[in-house]
N, CA, C and O atoms as a GROMACS GRO file, in nm:
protein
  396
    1UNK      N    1  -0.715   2.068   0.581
    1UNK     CA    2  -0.772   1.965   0.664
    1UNK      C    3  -0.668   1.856   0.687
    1UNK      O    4  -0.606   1.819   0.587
    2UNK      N    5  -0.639   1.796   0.808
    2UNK     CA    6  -0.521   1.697   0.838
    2UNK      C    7  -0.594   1.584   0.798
    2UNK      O    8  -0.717   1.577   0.790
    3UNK      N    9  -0.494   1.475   0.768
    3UNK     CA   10  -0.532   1.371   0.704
    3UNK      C   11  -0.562   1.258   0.791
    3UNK      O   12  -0.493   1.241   0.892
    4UNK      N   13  -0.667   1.171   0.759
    4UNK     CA   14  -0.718   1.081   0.882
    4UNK      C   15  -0.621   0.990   0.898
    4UNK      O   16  -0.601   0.915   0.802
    5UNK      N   17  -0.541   0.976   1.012
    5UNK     CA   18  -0.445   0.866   1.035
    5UNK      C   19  -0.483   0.738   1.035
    5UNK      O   20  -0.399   0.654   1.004
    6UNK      N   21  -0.635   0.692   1.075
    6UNK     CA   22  -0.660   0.601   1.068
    6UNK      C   23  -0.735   0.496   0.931
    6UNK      O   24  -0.854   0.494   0.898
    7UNK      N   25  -0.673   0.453   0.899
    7UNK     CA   26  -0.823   0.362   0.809
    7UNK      C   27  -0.773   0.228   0.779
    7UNK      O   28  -0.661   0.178   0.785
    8UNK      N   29  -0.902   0.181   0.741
    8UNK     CA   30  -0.871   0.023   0.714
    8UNK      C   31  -0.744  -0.044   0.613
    8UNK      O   32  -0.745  -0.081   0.496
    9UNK      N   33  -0.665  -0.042   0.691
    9UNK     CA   34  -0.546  -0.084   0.564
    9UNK      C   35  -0.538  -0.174   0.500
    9UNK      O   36  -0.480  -0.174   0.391
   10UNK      N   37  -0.607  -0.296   0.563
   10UNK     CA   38  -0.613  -0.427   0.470
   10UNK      C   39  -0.718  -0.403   0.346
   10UNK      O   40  -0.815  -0.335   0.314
   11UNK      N   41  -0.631  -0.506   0.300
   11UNK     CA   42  -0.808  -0.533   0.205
   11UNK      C   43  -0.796  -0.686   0.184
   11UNK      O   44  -0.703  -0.766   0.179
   12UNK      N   45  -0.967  -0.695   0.172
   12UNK     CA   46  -1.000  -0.809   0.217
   12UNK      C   47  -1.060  -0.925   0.102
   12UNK      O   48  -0.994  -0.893   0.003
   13UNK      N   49  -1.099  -0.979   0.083
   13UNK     CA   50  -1.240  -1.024  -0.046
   13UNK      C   51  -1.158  -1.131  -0.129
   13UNK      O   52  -1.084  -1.206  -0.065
   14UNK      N   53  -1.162  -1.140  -0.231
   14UNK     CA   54  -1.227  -1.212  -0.364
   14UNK      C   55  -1.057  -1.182  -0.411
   14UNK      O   56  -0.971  -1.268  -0.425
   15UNK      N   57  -1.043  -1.060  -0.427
   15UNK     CA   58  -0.945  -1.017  -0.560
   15UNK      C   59  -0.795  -1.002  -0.464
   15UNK      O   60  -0.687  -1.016  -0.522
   16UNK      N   61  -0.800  -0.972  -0.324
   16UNK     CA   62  -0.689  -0.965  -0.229
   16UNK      C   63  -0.672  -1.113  -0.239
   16UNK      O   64  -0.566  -1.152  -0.289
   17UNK      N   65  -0.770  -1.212  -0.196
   17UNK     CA   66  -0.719  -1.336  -0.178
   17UNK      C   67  -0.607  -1.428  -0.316
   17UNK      O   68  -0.500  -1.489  -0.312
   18UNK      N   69  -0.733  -1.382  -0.453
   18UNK     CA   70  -0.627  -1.418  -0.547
   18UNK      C   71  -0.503  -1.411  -0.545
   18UNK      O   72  -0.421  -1.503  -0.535
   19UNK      N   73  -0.476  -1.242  -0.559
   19UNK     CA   74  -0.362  -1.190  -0.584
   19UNK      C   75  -0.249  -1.250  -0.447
   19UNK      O   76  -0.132  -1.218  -0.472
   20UNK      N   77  -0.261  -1.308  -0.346
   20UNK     CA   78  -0.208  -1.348  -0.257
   20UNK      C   79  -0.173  -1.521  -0.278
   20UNK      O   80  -0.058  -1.564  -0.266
   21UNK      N   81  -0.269  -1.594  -0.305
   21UNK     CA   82  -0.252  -1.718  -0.352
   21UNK      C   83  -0.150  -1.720  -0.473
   21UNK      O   84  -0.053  -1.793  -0.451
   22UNK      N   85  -0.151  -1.669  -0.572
   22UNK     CA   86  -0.071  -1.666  -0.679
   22UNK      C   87   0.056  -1.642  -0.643
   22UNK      O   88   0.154  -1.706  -0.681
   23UNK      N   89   0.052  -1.479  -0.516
   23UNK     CA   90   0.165  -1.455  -0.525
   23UNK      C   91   0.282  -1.578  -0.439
   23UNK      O   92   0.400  -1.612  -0.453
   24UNK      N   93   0.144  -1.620  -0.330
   24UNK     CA   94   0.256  -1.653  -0.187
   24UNK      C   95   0.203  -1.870  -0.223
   24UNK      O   96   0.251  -1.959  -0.153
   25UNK      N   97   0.152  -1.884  -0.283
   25UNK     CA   98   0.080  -2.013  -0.287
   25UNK      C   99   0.190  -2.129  -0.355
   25UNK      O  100   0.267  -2.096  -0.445
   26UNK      N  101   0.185  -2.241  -0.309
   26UNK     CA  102   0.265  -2.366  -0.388
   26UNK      C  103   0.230  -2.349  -0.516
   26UNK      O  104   0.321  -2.267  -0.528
   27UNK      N  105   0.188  -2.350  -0.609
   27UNK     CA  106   0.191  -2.361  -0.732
   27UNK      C  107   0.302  -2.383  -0.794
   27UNK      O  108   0.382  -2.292  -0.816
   28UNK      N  109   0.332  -2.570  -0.848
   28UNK     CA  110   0.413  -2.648  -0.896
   28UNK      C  111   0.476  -2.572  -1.002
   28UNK      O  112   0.588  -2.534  -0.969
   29UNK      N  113   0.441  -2.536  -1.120
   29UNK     CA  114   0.475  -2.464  -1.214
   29UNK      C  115   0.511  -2.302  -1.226
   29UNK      O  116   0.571  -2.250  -1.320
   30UNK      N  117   0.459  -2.233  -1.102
   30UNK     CA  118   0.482  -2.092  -1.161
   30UNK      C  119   0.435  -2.010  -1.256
   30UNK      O  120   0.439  -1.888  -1.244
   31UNK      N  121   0.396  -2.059  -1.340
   31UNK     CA  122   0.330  -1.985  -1.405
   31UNK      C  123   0.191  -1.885  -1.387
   31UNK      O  124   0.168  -1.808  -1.480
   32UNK      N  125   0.129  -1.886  -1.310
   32UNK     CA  126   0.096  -1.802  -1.329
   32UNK      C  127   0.126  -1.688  -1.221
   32UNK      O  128   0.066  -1.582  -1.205
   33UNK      N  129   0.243  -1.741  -1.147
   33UNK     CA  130   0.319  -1.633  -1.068
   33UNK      C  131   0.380  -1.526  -1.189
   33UNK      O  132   0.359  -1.405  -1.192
   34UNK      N  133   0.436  -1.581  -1.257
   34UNK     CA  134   0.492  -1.520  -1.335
   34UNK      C  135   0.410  -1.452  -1.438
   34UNK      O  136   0.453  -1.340  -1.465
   35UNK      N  137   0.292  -1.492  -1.508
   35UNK     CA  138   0.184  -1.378  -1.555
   35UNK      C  139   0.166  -1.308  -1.502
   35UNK      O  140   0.205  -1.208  -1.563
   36UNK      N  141   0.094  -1.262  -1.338
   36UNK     CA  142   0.109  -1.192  -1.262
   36UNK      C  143   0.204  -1.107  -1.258
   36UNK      O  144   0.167  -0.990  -1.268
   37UNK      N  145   0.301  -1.123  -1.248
   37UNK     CA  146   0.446  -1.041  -1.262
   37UNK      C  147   0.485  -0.975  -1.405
   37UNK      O  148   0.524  -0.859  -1.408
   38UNK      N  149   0.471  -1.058  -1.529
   38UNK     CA  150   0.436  -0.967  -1.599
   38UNK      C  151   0.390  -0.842  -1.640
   38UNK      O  152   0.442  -0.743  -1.691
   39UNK      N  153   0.216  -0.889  -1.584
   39UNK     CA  154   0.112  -0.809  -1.583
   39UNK      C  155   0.129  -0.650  -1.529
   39UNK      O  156   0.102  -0.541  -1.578
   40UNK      N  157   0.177  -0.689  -1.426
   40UNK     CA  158   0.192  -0.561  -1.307
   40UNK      C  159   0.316  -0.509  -1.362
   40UNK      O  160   0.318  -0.387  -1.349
   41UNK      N  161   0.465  -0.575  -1.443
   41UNK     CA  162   0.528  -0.488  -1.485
   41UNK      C  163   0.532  -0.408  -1.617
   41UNK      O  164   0.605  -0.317  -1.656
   42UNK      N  165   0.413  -0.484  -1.680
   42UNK     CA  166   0.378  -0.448  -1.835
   42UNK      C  167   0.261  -0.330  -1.847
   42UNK      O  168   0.250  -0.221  -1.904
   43UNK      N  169   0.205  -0.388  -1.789
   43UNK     CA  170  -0.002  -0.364  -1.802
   43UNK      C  171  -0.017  -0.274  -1.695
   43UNK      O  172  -0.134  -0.235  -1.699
   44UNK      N  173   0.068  -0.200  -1.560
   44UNK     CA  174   0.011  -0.078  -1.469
   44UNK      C  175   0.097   0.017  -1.519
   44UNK      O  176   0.205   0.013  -1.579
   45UNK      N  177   0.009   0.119  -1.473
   45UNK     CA  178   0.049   0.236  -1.496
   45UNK      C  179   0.170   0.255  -1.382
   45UNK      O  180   0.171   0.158  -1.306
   46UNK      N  181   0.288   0.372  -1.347
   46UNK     CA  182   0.409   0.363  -1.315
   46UNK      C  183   0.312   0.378  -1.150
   46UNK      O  184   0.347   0.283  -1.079
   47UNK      N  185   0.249   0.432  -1.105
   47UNK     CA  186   0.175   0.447  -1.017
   47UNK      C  187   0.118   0.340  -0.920
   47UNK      O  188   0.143   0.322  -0.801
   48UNK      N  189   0.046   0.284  -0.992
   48UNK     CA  190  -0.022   0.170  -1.009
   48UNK      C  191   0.072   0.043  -0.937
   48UNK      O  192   0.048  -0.012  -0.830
   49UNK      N  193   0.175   0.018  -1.022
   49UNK     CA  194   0.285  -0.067  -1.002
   49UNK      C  195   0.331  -0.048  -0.899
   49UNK      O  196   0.346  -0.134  -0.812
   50UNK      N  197   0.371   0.106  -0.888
   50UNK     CA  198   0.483   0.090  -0.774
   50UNK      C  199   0.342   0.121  -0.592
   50UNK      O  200   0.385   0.112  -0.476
   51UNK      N  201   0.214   0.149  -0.620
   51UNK     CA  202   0.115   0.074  -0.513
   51UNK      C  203   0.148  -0.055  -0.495
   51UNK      O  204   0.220  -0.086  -0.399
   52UNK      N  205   0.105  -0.144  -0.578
   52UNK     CA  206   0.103  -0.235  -0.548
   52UNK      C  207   0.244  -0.351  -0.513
   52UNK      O  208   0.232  -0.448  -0.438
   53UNK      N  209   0.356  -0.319  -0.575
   53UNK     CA  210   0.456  -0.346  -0.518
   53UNK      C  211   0.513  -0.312  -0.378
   53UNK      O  212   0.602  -0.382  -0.332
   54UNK      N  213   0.456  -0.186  -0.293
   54UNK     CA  214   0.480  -0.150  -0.200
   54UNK      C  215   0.392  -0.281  -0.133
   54UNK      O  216   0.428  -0.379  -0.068
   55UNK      N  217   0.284  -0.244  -0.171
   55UNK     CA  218   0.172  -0.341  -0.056
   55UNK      C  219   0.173  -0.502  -0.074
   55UNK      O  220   0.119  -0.579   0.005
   56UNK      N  221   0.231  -0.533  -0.169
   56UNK     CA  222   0.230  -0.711  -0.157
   56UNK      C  223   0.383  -0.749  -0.122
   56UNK      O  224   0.421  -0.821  -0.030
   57UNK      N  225   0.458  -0.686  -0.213
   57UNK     CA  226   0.566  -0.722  -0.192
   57UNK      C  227   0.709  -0.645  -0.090
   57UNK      O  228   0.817  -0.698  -0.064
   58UNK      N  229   0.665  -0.522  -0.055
   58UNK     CA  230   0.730  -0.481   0.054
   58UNK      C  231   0.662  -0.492   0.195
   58UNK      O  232   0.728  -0.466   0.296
   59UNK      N  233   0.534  -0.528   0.203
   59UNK     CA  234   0.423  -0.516   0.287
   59UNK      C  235   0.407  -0.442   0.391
   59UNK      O  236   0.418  -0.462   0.512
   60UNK      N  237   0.358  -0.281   0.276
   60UNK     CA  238   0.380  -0.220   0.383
   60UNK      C  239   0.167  -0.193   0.340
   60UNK      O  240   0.093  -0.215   0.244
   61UNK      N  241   0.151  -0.127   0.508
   61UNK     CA  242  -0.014  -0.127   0.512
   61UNK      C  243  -0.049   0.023   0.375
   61UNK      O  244   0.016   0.084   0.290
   62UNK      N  245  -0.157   0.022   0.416
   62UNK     CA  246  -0.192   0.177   0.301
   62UNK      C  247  -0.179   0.316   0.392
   62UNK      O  248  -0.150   0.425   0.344
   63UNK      N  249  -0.190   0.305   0.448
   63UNK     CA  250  -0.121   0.439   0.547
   63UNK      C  251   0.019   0.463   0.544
   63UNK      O  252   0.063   0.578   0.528
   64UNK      N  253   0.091   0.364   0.556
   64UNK     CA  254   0.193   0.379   0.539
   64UNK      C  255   0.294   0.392   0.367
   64UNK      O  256   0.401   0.431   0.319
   65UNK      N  257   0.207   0.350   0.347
   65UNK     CA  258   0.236   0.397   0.170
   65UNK      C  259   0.138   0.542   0.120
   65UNK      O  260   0.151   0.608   0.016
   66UNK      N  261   0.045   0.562   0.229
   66UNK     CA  262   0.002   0.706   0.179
   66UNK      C  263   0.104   0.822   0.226
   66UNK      O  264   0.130   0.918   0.152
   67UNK      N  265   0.170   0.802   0.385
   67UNK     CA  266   0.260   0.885   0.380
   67UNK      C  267   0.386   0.889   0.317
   67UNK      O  268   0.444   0.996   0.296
   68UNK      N  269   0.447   0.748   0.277
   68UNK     CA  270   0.554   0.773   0.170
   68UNK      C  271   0.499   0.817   0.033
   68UNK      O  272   0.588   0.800  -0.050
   69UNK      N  273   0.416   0.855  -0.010
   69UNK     CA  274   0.386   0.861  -0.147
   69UNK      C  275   0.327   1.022  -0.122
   69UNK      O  276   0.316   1.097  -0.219
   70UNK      N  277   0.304   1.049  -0.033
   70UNK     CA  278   0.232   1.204   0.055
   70UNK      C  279   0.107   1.236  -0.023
   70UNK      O  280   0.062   1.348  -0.047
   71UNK      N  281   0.042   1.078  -0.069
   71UNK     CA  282  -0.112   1.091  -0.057
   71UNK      C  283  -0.206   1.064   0.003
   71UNK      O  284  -0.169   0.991   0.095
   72UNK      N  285  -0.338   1.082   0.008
   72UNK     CA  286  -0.420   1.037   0.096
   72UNK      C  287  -0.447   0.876   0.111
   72UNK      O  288  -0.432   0.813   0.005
   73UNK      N  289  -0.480   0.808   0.213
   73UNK     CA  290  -0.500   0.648   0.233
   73UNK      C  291  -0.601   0.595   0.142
   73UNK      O  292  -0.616   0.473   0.141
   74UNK      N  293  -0.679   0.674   0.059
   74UNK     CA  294  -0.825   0.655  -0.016
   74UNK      C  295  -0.759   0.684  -0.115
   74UNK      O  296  -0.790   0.601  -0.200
   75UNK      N  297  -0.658   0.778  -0.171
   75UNK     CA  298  -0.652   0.747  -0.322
   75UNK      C  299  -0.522   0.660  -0.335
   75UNK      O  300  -0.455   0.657  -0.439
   76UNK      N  301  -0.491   0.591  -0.223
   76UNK     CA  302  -0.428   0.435  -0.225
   76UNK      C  303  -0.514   0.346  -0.254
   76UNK      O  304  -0.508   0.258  -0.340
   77UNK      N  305  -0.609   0.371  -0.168
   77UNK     CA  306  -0.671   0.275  -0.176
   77UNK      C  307  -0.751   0.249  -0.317
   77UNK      O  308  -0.745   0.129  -0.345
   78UNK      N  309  -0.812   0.313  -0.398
   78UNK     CA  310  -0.860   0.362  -0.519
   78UNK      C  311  -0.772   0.327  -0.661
   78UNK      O  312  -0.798   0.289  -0.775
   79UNK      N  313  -0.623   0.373  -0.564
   79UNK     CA  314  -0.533   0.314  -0.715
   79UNK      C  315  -0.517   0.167  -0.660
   79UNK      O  316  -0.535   0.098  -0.761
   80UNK      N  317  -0.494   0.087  -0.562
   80UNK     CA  318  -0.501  -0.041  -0.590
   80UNK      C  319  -0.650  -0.097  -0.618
   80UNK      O  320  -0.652  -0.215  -0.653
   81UNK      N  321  -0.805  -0.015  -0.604
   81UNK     CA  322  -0.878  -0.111  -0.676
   81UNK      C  323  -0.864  -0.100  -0.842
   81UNK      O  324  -0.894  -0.187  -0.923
   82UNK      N  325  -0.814   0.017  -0.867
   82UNK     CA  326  -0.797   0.018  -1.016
   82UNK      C  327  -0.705  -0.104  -1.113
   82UNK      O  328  -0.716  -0.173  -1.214
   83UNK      N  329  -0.598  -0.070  -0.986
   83UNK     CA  330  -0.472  -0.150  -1.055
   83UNK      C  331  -0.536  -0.336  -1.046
   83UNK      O  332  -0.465  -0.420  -1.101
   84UNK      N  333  -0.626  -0.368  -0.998
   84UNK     CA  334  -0.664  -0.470  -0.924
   84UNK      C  335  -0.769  -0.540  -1.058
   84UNK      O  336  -0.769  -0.656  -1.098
   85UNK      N  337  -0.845  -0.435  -1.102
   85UNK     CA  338  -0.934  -0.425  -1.217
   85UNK      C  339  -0.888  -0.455  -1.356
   85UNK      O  340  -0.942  -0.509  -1.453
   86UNK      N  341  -0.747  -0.392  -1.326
   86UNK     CA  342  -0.660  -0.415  -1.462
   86UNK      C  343  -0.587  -0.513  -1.457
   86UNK      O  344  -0.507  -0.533  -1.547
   87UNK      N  345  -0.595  -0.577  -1.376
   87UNK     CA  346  -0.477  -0.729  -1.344
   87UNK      C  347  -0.602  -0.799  -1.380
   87UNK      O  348  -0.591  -0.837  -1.496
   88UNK      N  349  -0.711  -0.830  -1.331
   88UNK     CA  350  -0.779  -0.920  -1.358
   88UNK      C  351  -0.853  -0.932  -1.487
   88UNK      O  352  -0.913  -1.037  -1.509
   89UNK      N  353  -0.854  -0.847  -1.565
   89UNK     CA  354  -0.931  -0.826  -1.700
   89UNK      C  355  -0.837  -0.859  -1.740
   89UNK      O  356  -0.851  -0.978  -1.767
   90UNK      N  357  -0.686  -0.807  -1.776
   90UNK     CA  358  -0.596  -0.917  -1.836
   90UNK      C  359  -0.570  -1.047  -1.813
   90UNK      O  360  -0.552  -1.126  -1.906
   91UNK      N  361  -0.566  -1.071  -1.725
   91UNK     CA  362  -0.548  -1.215  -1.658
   91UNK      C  363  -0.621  -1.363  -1.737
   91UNK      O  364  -0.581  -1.465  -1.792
   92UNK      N  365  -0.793  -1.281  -1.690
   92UNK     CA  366  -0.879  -1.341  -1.756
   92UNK      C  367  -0.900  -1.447  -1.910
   92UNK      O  368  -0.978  -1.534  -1.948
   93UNK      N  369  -0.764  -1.365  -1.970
   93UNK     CA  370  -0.755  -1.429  -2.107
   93UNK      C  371  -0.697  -1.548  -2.126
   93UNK      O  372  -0.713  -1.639  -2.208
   94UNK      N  373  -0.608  -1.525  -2.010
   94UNK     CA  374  -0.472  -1.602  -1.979
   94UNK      C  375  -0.522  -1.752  -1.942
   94UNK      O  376  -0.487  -1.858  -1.995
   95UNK      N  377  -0.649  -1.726  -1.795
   95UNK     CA  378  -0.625  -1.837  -1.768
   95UNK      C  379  -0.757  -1.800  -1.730
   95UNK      O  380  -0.793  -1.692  -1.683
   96UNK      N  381  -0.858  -1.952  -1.767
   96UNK     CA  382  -0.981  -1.921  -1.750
   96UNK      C  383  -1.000  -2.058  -1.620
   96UNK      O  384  -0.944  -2.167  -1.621
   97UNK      N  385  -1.089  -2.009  -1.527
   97UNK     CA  386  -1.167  -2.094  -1.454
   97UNK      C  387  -1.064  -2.080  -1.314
   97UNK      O  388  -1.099  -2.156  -1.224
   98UNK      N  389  -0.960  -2.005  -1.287
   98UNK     CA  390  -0.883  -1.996  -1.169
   98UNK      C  391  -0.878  -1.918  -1.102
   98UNK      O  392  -0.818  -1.920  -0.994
   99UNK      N  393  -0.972  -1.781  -1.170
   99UNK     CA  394  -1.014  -1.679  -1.132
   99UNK      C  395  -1.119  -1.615  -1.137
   99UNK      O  396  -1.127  -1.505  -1.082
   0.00000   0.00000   0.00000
């Protein structure tokens, strides 16, 4: 079966916005840019990491990281809600009330 070229590549909500504020946001101190960065180089799986490094920080859409990766756009999409799940449950400890 050929693979659907099309699908929603963004993502949108709650946990995209965080992860965007932290990454791209003034924040005087840095810090918790840098938990973040940690996190994702400590705490994902090699998979995981290198999703989500494609999509925030090379910015590329999920289609386009499904054909470099020659998987489907849904189990992109699937490993960044995972990887997304695991950033924020760690996080959580870190820093309470900012997330």
């Amino acid at each position: 079966m050929p693979r659907r070229e099309t699908y929603s590549d963004t993502f949108t909500g709650e946990a995209d916005s965080h992860i965007r504020e932290i990454l791209y946001g003034k924040e005087e101190e840095g810090s918790l840019k840098r938990l973040l960065l940690n996190v994702i180089k400590n705490e994902l799986t090699a998979r995981q990491k290198e999703i989500i490094m494609l999509y925030y920080f090379k910015e590329m859409n999920i289609v386009e990281i499904a054909k470099l990766k020659n998987i489907s756009p849904q189990a992109v999409s699937a490993l960044m809600a995972r990887a997304r799940v695991r950033i924020f449950r760690i996080m959580k400890y870190y820093v309470r009330g900012k997330i």
